[in-house]
ZAMARGU-4260 file (C-alpha; in steps of 0.2 Angstrom, whole numbers, plus 5000, padded with zeros to 4 digits):
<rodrens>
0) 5793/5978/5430 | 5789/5995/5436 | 5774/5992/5449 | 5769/6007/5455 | 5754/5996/5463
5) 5755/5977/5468 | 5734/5977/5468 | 5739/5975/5449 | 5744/5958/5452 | 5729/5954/5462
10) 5719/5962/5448 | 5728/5949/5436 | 5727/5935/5446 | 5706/5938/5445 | 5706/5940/5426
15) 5714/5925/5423 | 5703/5915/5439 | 5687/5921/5428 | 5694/5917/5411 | 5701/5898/5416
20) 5687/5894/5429 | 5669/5904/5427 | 5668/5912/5411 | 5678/5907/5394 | 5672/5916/5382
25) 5666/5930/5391 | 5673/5941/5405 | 5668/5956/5415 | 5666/5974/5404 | 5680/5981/5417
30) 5692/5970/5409 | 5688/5974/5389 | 5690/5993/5393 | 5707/5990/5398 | 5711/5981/5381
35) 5701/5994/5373 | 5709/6009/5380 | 5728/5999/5380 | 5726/5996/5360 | 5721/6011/5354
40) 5739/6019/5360 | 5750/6005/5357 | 5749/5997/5341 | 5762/6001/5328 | 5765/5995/5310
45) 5779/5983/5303 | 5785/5988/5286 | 5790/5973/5274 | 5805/5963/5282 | 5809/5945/5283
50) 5803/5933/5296 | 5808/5914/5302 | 5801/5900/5303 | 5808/5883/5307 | 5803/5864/5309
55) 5813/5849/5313 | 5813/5836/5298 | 5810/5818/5300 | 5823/5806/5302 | 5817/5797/5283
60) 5817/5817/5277 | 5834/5818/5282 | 5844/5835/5278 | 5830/5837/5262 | 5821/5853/5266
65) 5800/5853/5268 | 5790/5858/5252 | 5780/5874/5257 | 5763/5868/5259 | 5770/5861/5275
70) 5783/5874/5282 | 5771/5887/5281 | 5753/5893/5293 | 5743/5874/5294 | 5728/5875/5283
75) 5711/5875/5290 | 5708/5859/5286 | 5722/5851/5301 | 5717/5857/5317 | 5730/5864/5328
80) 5737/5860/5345 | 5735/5873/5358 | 5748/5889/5358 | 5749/5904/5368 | 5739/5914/5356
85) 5728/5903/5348 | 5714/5890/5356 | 5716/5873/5350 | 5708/5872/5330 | 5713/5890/5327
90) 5725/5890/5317 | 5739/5905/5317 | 5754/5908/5308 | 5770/5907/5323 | 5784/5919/5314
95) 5799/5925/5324 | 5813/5940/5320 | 5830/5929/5318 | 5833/5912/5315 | 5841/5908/5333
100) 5825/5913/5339 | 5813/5903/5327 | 5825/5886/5330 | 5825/5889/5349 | 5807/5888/5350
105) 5807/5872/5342 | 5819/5864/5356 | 5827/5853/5341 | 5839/5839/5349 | 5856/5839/5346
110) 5861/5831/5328 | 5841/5835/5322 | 5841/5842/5305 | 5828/5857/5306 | 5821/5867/5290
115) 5822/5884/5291 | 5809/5895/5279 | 5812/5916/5277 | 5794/5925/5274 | 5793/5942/5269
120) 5777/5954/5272 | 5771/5961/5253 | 5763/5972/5262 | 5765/5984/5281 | 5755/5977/5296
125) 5749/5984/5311 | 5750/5971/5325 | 5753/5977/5344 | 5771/5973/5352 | 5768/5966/5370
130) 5780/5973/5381 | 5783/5985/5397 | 5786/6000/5389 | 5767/6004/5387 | 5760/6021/5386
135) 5741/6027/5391 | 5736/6044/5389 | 5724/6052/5403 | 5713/6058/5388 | 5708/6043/5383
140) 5703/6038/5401 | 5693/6055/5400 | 5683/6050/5384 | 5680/6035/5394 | 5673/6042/5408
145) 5672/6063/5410 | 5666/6063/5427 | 5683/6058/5434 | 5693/6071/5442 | 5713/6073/5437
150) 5718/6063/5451 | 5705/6048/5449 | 5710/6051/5429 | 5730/6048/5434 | 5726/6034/5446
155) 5714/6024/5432 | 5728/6026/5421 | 5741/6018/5433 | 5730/6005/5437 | 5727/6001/5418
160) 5747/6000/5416 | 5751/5991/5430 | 5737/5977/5426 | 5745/5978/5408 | 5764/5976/5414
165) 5760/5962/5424 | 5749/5954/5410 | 5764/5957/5397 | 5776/5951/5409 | 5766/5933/5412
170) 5762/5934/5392 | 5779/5927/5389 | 5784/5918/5403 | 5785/5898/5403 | 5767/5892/5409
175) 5764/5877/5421 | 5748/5865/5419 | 5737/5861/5407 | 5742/5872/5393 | 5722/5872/5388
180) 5717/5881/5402 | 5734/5893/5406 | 5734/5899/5390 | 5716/5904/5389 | 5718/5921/5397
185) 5730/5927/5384 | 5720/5918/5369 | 5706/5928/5375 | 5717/5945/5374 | 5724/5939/5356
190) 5705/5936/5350 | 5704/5955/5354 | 5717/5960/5346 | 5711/5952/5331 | 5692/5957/5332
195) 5701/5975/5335 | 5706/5974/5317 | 5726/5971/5320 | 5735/5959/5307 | 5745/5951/5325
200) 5755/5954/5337 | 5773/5953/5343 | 5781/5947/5360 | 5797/5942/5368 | 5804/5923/5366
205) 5802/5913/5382 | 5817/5905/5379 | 5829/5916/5372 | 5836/5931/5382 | 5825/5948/5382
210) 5836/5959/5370 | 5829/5966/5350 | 5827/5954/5341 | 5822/5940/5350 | 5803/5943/5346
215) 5790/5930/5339 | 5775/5937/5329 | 5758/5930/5328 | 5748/5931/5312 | 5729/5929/5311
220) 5731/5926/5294 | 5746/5921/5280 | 5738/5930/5264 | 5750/5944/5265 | 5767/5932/5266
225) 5778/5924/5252 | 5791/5912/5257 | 5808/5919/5248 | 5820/5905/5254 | 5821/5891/5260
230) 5837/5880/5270 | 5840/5865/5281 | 5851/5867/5296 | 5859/5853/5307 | 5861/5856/5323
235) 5879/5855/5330 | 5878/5863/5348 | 5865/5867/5361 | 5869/5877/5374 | 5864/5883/5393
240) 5868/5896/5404 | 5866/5892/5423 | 5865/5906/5437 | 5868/5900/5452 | 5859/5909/5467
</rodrens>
């Protein structure tokens, strides 16, 4: 991560104390602004492509592979468990960009069968891809408040990054606890998102390696997909890679 300020992580530290343990639903106006300003420079449009989506079959299902209805986003009707984007009963539609990716993220066990479903978008959609490479103009800060001078300007866009980075990096990092209350500072940011008008958004895998490809995509909605195939996989080999410090 380029830090160019470790307050940043103090500043994160705070925003996720008010989310998880003084205010839920709401938080302070400072931190809106920076989601604000963040969005308006770095959200970007996915053309139509395939995604994957995987589940592990039951052991009467065998190697048989599911019927749509239940491989695809969880009707409103079945509540759903928490995740890192949505709050539990919110119901989103967990995509990823390559198959390795989408059976990883199940953690199937050796010998499991899993379904594997390929979705394509009918449509482009604009979602915002979570990452460290983020941009924020000085004019935009400007807009936001003219009575900064250039260096106040430069050093609000610095701290706006920097809380960003940090918020990106722990966005797909393995969380410890109650996932209820851990996730809820980045539930809060995907509910942004979406009252910002973007279809989802797009972060790296916490358990594959950090490389293209490796993404997983969150869908507010699963109007604009079509399932175009549909296989069943067994898993043969599962394998780690230990570093030693």
């Amino acid at each position: 991560m380029n830090i160019k300020n470790l307050e940043s992580f103090k500043d994160f530290n705070n925003y996720c104390n008010e989310i998880k343990f003084e205010n839920r639903f709401f938080v302070s106006d400072k931190y809106t602004k920076y989601f604000k300003l963040y969005l308006q420079e770095n959200t970007e449009t996915v053309d139509v492509q395939d995604f994957y989506r995987a589940r592990i079959n039951s052991v009467e299902q065998g190697s048989e592979v599911y019927q749509d209805e239940h491989i695809g986003m969880p009707k409103v009707s079945i509540a759903s468990s928490t995740g890192r984007a949505n709050p539990k009963g919110i119901n989103y539609f967990y995509l990823s960009e390559n198959i390795n990716t989408c059976i990883a993220e199940i953690r199937p066990n050796f010998e499991d069968y899993v379904t594997v479903a390929t979705f394509r978008n009918k449509t482009p959609m604009n979602i915002l891809r979570i990452s460290d490479t983020a941009y924020l103009s000085d004019e935009l800060v400007e807009e936001d408040d003219e009575n900064l001078s250039s260096e106040e300007k430069q050093k609000r866009v610095d701290q706006i990054l920097d809380f960003m980075i940090v918020f990106m990096y722990a966005f797909s990092r393995k969380i410890n606890g109650d996932p209820e209350i851990e996730y809820s500072p980045f539930q809060y940011f995907v509910e942004y998102c979406k009252k910002f008008g973007l279809d989802g958004i797009s972060f790296d895998s916490s358990v594959m390696n950090k490389i293209d490809g490796n993404y997983n995509y969150v869908f507010f909605s699963d109007e604009n997909f079509e399932i175009v195939d549909k296989t069943s996989k067994r898993i043969r080999e599962i394998s780690y890679r230990i570093e030693w410090e």
